[in-house]
N, C-alpha and C positions, 0 to 999 in steps of 0.2 A: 536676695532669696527669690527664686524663681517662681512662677505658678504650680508646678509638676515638681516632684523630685524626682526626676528624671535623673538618668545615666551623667554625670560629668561628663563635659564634650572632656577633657583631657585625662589622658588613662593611658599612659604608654605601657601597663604591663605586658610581657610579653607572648602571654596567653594569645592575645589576641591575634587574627589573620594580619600578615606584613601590610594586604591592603588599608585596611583601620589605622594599623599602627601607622603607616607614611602618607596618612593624609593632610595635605596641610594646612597649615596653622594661620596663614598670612596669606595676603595678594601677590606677597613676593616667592612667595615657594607655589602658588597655583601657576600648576603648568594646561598651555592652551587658552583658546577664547580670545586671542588677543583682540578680535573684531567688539565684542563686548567690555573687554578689561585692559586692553591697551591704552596708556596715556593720552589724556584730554577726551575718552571714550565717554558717551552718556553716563551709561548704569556705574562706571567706575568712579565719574565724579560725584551721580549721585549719592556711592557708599564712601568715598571719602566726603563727602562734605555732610554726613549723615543726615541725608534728605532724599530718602530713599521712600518711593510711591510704592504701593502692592502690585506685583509682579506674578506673572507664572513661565518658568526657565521648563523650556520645552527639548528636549534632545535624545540621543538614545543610550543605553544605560552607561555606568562607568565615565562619563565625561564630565561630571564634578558639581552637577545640581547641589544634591547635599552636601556636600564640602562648602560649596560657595554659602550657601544658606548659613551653614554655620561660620564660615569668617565673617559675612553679616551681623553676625550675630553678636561676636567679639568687639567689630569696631565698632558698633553702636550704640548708644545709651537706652538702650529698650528691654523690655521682659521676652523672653525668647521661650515658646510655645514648641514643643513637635507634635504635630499628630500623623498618625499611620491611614493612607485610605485602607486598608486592609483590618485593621485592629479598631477605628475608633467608631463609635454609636453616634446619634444626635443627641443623644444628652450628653454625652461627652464635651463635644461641640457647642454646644447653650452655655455648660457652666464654663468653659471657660470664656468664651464671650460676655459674659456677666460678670466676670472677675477682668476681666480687660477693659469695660465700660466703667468700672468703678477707678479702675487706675487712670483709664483717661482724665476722670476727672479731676486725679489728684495729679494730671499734669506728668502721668507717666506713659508712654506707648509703649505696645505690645508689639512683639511681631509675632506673628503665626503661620509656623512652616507645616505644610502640606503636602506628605510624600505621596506619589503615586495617586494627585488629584482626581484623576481622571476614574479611581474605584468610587471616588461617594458620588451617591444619588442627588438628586435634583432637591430634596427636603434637605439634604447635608451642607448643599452649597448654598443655599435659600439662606441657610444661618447666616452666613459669613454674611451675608449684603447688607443689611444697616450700619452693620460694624465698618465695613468701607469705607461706605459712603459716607459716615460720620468722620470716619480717620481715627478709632478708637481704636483700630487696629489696622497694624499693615501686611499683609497676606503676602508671603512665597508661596506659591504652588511651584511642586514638579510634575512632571509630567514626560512619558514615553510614547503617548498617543496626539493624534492632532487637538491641540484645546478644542478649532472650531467645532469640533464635532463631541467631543468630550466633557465641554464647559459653558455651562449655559449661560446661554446670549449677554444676560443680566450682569451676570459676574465679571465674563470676557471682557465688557465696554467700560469696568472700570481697574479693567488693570492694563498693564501693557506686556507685551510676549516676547521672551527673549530667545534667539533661539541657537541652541549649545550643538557645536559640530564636534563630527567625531575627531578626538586627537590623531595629528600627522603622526607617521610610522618614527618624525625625529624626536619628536615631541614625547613620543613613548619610549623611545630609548634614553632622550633625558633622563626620564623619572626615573626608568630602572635603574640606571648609574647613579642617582642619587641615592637610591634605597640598595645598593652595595656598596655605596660610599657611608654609608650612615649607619656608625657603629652604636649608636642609641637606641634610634628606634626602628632601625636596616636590619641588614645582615653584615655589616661589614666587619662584626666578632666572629664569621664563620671560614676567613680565610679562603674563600672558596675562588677562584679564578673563570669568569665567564666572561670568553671572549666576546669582541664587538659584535660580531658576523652572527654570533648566536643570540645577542640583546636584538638584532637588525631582525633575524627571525621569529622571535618571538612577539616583536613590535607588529609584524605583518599579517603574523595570524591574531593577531588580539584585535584585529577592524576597528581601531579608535576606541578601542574599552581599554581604561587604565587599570580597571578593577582586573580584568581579565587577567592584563598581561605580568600583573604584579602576583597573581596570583598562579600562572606557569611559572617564575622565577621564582618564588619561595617552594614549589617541587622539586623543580631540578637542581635549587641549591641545597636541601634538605634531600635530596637523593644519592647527591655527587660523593663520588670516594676518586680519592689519588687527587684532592685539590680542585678537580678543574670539571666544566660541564661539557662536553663532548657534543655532538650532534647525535648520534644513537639516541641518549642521555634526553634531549629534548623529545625524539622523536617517539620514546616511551612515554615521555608528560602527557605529546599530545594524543597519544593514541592514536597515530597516522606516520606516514612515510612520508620526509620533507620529500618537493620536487626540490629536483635539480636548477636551480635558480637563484640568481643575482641579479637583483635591481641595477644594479650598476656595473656588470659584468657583459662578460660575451654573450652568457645565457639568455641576457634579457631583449639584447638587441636581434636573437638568430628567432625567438619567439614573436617578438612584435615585425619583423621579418618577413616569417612563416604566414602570418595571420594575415600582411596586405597583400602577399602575393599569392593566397588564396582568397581571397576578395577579386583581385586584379584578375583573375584565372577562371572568374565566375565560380567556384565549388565551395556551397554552403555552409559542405558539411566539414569541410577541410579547417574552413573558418572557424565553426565553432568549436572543433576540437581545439586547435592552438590559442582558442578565446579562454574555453572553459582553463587550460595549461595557468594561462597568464594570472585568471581570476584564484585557481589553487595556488599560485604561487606569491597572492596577497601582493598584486602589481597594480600601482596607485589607479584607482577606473577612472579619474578625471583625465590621466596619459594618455590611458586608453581610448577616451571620449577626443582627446585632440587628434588622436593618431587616426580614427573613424574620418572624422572630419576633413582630414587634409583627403584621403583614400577618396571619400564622397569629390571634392574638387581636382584631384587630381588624375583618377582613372576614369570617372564619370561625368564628368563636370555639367554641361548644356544634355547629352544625351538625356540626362534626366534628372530634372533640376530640382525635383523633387527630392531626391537623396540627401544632399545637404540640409534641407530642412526638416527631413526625417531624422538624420542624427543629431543636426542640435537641439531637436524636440526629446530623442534619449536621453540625450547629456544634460537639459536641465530638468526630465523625469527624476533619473537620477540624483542628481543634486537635491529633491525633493524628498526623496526617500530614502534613499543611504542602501547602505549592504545589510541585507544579501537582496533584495526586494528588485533594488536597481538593479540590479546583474541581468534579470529581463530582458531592461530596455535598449541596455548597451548590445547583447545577444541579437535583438529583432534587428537592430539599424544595421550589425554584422549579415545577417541575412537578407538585408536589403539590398545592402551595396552589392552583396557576391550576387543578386539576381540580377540588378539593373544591368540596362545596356550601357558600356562601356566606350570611353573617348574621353582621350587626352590632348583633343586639339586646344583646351585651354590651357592647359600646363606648357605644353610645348610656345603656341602663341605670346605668351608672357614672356619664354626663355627666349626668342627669336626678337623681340621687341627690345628685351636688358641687352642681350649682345649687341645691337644698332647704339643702343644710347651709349654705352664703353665705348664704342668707338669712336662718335661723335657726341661727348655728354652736352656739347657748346650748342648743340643744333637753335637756334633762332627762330623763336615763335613767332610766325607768320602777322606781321601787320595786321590782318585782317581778321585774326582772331584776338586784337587787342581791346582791351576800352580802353575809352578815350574820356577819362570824366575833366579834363580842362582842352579850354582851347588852345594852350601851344600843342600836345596830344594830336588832337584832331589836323595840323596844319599838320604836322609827321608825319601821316598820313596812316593815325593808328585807327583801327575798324574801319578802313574806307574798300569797299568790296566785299563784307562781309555779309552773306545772306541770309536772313535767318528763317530756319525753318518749317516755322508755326502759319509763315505769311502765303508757303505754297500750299495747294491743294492737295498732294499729296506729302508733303512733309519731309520731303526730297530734294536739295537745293544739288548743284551741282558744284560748290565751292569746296576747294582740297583743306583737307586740317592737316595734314603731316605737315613737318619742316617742310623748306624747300628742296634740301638735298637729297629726302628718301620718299618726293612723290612718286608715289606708283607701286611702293612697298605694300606685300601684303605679309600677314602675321597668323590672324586665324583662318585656318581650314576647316572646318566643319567635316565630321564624318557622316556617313548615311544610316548610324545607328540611333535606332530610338527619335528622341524631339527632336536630334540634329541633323536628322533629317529633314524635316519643315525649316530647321532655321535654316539650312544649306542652300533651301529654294529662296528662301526671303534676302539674305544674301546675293543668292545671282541677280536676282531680281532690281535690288539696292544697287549692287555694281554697274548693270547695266543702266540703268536708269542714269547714272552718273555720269559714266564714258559718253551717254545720249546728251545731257544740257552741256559736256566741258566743250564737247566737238563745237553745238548751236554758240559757245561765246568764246573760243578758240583758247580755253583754260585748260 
């Protein structure tokens, strides 16, 4: 007997939204998380070995807080508490902490799930702390907002924070094929026929909400006539006109395309049109964040070496934030790159360096750039000529590193845009410097 007469977590009627009804039951029907709930994972050993500390599971909505809460709640020998931040008082809060103190004693634990943590006040969370701290209860909080700023300090330092990513676009198309395959508590009594390509779209626009995506597919399958759900068919669900677009199609590759060779072209705006395309068209933004990235070392590389560091500071903004917030950051780094000055003397440099090695992959590293850490080594005549140099004044030795059969090869050019221009000077400068000591010792 519970504390609450609360709702039965189990209630398949079919009253209820397909999302409720296909939520699951087990660790083995939770889809996603697996950084959390993958084998041999902390938090998954700690709910299998039911030695499970108070937590707060941090994420953004639809990604299976409360679900997980309540499989908790199943495998464990504990009294299982919901409160609502939205619905509950602090007296609420008192009495059942008073009723969890008295079971502590008789040797029983509570748990006490906390939806939407982040609504009670600072006197709301204040309850919860002795109870922690004793272990007379063990606290789930969720949460949609940052704890740290959400959850006061006190509370924060004795729990620890889990933090729940949105489910991958496959990961959501699992689930739908299960809840059309699932003549129980699915739809699979409705005969209804929804192809892949259209589970794939729906997966895209539901941004890792499972709730979401479950709940376009119980529209359009409760819409469908003649069997089957169509594209139109979705495109009424969502009250929008799909793009034209394939993750894994021609579509996808003429888009991410379009986008670097407007980058590559300098035009901003060109950029963010085929950016904004990519992003309506629910196209992974971590792709996108690599595809930035390479564009940063490849069309700009030294000109401005600041671009790369600009985009991988989007890319883990992003990461930080999720859709639609990140869409920003990935946006600025796109307007970066199309502004910076442009050069691909490293990209090209790198190719001109792989074609020498294919030809000669055997090339023979110079004696002189060997260690020597035993004395048969040094009698070889490994490191003997080697100069190092930290020991000249300018930090300029005249000694060749290439193989011996491609001294005198050069690889990067430097262009006169932006930094590479400075580094072009520092370069000649380096070069000559070098041709000046090989002459004085006839190397």
């Amino acid at each position: 007997m519970g504390l609450f007469a609360a709702r039965p977590l189990e209630n398949d009627g079919r009253e209820r939204p397909l999302a409720d009804r296909m939520r699951p039951r087990s660790l083995a029907e939770f889809v996603g998380q697996e950084h959390l709930l993958g084998a041999g994972k902390p938090l998954r050993l700690q709910i299998d070995n039911d030695r499970l500390g108070s937590i707060v599971l941090w994420g953004p909505p639809g990604v299976g807080k409360t679900t997980l809460a309540r499989i908790i709640a199943r495998m464990t020998h504990c009294e299982f508490v919901a409160f609502s931040g939205v619905m509950s008082s602090i007296k609420d809060v008192k009495a059942v902490m008073a009723a969890a103190e008295r079971l502590g004693r008789a040797g029983t634990r509570t748990i006490v799930f906390v939806d939407e943590i982040h609504r009670f006040n600072k006197a709301q969370q204040d309850a919860f702390l002795p109870y922690v701290e004793s272990g007379d209860i063990v606290l789930i909080g969720a949460t949609t907002e940052n704890p740290s700023f959400e959850v006061i300090a006190a509370l924060l330092s004795r729990t620890k924070v889990y933090v729940l990513r949105p489910l991958e676009p496959g990961e959501l198309v699992r689930l739908l094929q299960t809840a059309l395959d699932d003549a129980e508590r699915g739809l699979g009594g409705h005969g209804i026929d929804v192809p892949p390509a259209i589970l794939e779209r729906i997966a895209l626009f539901s941004n890792g909400d499972a709730r979401a995506a479950l709940r376009t597919l119980e529209t359009v399958v409760g819409a469908a006539s003649g069997g089957a759900v169509t594209e139109r068919l979705l495109e009424d669900a969502l009250q929008r006109k799909l793009p034209r677009y394939d993750k894994s199609g021609e579509e996808h590759f003429n888009l991410i395309s379009a986008l670097h060779k407007s980058i590559r072209s300098s035009d901003p705006d060109a950029a963010l049109y085929w950016l904004a395309r990519m992003f309506e068209g629910g196209e992974d933004r971590l792709y996108i964040g690599r595809r930035l990235a390479r564009i940063a070392a490849e069309d700009i590389g030294l000109a401005d070496p600041r671009a790369l560091e600009q985009t991988m500071a989007a890319v883990e903004a992003f990461r930080f934030t999720g859709e639609p917030e990140g869409d920003l950051y990935l946006a600025q780094a796109a307007v970066y790159l199309a502004l910076a000055p442009k050069s691909d003397a490293a990209y090209k440099a790198l190719a001109a360096a792989q074609d020498d090695v294919r030809r000669a992959p055997g090339a023979e590293v110079p004696l002189r750039l060997r260690n020597a850490p035993t004395k048969l080594m040094s009698e070889l005549g490994y490191a003997q000529g080697y100069e190092h140099a930290h020991e000249r004044p300018d930090a300029l030795p005249g000694m060749a590193c290439l193989p011996d059969p491609l001294q005198g090869r050069r690889y990067y050019f430097p262009t006169g845009r932006g930094v590479e221009e400075r580094i072009a000077k520092r370069l000649e400068n380096i070069l000559k410097r070098r041709a000046e000591l090989q002459d004085k010792t006839g190397g």
